[in-house]
N, CA and C atoms as an extended XYZ file, in Angstrom:
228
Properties=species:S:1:pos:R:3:atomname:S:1:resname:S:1:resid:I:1 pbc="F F F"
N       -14.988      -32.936      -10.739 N   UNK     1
C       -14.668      -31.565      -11.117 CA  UNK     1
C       -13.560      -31.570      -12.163 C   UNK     1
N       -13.786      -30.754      -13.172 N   UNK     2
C       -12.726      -30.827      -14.151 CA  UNK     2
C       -11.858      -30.145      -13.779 C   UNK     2
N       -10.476      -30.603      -14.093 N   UNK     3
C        -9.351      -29.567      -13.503 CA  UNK     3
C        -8.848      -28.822      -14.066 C   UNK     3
N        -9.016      -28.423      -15.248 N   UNK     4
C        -8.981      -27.119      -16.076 CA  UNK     4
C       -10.391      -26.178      -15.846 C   UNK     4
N       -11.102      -26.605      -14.402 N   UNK     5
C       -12.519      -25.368      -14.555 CA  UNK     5
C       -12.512      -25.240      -12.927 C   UNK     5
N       -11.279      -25.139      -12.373 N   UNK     6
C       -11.605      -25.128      -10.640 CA  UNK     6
C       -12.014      -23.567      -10.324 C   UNK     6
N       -12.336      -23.745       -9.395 N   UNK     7
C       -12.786      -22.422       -8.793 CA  UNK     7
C       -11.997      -22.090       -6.920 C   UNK     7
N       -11.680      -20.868       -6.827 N   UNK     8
C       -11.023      -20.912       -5.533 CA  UNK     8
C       -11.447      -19.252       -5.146 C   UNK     8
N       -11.490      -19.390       -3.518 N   UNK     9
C       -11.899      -18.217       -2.991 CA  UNK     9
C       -10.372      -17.557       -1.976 C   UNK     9
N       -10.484      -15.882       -2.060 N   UNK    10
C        -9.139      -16.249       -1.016 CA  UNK    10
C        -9.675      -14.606       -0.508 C   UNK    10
N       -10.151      -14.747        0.725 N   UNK    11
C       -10.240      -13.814        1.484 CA  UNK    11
C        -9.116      -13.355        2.799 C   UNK    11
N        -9.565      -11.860        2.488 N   UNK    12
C        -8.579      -10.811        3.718 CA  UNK    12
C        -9.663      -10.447        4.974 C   UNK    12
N       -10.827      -10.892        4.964 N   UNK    13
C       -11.941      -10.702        6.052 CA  UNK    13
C       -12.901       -9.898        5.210 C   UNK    13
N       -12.339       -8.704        4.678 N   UNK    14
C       -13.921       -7.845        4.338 CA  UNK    14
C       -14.213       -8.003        2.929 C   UNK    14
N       -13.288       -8.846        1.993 N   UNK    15
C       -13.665       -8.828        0.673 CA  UNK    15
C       -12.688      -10.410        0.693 C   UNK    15
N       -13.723      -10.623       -0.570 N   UNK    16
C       -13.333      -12.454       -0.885 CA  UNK    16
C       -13.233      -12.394       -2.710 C   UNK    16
N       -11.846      -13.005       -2.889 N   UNK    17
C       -11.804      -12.903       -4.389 CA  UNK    17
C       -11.688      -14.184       -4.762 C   UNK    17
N       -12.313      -14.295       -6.060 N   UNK    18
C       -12.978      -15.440       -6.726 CA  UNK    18
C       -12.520      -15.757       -8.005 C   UNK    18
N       -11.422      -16.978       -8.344 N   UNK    19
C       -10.687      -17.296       -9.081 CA  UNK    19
C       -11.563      -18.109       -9.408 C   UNK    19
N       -11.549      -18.328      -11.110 N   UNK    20
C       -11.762      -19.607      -12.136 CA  UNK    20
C       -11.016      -19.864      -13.356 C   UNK    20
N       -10.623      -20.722      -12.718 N   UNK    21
C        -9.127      -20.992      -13.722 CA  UNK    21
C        -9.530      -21.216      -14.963 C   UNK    21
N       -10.737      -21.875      -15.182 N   UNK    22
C       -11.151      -22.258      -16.868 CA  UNK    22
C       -11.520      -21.069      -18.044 C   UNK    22
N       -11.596      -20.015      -17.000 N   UNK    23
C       -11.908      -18.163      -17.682 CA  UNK    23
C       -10.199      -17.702      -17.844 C   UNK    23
N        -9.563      -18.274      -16.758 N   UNK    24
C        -8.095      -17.494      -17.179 CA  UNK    24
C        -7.649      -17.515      -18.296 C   UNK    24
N        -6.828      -16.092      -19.049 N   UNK    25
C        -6.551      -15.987      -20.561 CA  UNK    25
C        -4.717      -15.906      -20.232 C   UNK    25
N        -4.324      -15.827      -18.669 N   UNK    26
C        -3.477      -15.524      -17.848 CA  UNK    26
C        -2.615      -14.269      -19.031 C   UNK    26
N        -3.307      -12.930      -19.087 N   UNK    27
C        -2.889      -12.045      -19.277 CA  UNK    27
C        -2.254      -11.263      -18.470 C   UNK    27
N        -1.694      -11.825      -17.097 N   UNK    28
C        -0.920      -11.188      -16.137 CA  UNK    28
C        -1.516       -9.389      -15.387 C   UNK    28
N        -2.925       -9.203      -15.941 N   UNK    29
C        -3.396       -7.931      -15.537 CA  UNK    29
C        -2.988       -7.715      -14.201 C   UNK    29
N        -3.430       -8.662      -13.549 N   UNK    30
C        -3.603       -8.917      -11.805 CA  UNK    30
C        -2.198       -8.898      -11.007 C   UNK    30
N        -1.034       -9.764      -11.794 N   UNK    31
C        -0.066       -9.379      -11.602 CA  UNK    31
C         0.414       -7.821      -11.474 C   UNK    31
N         0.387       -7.637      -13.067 N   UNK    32
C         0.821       -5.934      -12.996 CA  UNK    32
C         0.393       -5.241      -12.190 C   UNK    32
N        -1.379       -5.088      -12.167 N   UNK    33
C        -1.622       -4.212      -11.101 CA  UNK    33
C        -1.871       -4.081       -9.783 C   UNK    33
N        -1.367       -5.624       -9.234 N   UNK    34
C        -1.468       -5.413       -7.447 CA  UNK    34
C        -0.174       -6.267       -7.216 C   UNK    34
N         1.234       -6.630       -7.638 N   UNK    35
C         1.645       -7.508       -7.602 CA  UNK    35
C         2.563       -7.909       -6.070 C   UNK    35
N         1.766       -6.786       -4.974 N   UNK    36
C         1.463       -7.029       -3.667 CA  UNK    36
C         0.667       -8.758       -3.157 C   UNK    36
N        -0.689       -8.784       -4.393 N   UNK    37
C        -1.165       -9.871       -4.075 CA  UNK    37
C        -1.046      -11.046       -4.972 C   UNK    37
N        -0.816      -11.085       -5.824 N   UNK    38
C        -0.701      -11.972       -7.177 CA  UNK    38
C         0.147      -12.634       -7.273 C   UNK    38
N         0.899      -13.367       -6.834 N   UNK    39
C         1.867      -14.336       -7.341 CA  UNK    39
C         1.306      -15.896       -7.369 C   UNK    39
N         1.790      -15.565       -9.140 N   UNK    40
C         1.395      -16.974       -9.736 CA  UNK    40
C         2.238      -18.419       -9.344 C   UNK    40
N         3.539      -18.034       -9.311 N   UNK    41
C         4.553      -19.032       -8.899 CA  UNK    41
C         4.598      -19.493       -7.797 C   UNK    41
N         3.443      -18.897       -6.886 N   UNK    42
C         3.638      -19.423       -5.452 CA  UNK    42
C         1.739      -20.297       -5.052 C   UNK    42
N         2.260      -20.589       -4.022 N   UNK    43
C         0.768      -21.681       -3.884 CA  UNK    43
C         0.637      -21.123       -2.219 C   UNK    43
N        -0.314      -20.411       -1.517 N   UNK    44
C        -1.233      -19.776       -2.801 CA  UNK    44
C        -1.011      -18.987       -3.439 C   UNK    44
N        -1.626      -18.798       -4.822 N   UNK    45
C        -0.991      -17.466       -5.242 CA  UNK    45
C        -1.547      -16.435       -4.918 C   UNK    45
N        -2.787      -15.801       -4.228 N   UNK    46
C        -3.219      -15.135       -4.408 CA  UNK    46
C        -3.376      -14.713       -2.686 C   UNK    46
N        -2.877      -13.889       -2.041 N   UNK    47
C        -2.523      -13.161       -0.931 CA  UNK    47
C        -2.732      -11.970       -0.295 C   UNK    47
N        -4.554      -11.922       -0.685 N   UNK    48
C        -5.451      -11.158       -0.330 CA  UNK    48
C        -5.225       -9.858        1.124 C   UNK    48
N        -4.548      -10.749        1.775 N   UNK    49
C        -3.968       -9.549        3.160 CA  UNK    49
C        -2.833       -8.717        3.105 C   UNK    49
N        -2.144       -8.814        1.603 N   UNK    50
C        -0.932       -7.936        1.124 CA  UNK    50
C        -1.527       -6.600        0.641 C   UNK    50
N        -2.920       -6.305        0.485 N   UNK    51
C        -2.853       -4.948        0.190 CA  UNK    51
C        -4.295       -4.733        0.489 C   UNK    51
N        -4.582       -3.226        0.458 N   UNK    52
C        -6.171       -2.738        0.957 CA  UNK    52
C        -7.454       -3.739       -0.021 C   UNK    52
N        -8.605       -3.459        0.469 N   UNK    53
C        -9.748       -4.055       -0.348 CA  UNK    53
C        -9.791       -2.930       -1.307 C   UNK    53
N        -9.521       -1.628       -1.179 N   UNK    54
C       -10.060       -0.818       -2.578 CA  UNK    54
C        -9.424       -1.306       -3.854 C   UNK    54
N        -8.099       -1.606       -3.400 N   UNK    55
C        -6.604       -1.446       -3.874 CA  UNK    55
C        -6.992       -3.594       -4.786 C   UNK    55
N        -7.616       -4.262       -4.347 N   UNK    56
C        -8.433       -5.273       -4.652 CA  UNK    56
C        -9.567       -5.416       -5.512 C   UNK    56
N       -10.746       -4.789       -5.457 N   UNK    57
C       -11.304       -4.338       -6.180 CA  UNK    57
C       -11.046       -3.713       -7.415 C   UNK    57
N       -10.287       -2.701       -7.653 N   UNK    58
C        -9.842       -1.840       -8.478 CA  UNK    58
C        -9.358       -2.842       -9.427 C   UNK    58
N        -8.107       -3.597       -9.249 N   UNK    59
C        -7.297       -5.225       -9.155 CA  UNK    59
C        -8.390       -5.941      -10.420 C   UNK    59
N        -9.276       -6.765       -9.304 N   UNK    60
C       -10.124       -7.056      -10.146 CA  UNK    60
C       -10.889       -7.144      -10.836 C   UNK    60
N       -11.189       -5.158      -10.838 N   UNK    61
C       -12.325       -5.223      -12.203 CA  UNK    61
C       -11.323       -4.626      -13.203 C   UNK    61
N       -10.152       -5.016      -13.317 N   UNK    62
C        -9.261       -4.537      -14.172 CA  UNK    62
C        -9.208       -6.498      -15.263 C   UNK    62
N        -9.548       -7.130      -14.741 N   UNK    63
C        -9.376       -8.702      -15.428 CA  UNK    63
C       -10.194       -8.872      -16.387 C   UNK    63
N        -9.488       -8.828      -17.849 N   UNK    64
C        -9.982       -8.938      -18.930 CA  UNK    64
C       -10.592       -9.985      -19.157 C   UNK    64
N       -11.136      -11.142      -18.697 N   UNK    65
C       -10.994      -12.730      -18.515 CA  UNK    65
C       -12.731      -13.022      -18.248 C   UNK    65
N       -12.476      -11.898      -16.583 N   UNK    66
C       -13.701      -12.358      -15.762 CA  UNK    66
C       -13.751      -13.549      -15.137 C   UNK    66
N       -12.114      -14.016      -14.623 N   UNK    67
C       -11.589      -15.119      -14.360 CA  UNK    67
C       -11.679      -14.438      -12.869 C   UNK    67
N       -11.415      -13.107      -12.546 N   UNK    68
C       -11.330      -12.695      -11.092 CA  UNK    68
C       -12.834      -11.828      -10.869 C   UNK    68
N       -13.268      -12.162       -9.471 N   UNK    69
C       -14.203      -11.729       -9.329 CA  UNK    69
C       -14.365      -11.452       -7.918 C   UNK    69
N       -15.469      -10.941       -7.341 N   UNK    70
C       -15.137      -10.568       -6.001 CA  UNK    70
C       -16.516      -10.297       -5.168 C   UNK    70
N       -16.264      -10.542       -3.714 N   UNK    71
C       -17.956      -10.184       -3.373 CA  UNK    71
C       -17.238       -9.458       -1.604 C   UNK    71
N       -17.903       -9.061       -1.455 N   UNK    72
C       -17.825       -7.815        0.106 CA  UNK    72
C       -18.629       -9.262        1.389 C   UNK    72
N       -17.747       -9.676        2.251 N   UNK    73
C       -18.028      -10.353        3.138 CA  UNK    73
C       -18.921       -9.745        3.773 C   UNK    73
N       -19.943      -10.089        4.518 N   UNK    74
C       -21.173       -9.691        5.616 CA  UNK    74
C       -20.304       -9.258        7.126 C   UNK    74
N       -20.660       -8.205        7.220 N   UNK    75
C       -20.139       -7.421        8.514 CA  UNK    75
C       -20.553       -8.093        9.918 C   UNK    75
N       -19.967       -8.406       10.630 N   UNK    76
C       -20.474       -9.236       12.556 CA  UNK    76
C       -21.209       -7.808       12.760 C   UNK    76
């Protein structure tokens, strides 16, 4: 796997967001607009149970990149 093209998932239970680092332009969108979940400086950075799924969504179709992406987990 190349390590400038990883891919990582980070779910809160009902929604799973989908990082690919080789799309990042790291225009900080994601930061600005949830920076509940986004921190880059930390491992992980991305801390999906800090804020609602709408509040997520919204988040990531705001990523100019298409580096963040997202899919709705299957309900029990």
């Amino acid at each position: 796997m190349d390590p400038k093209d990883i891919k990582k998932e980070y779910s809160n239970g009902e929604v799973t967001i989908v990082w690919q680092s080789g799309k990042c332009i790291h225009s900080a969108m994601c930061v600005k607009n949830n920076p509940d979940v986004f921190h880059p400086k930390e491992k992980p950075w991305i801390l999906p149970d800090n804020s609602t799924t709408e509040k997520i969504i919204e988040t990531v179709n705001k990523c100019p990149s298409g580096a963040l992406s997202f899919y709705m987990n299957k309900k029990n």
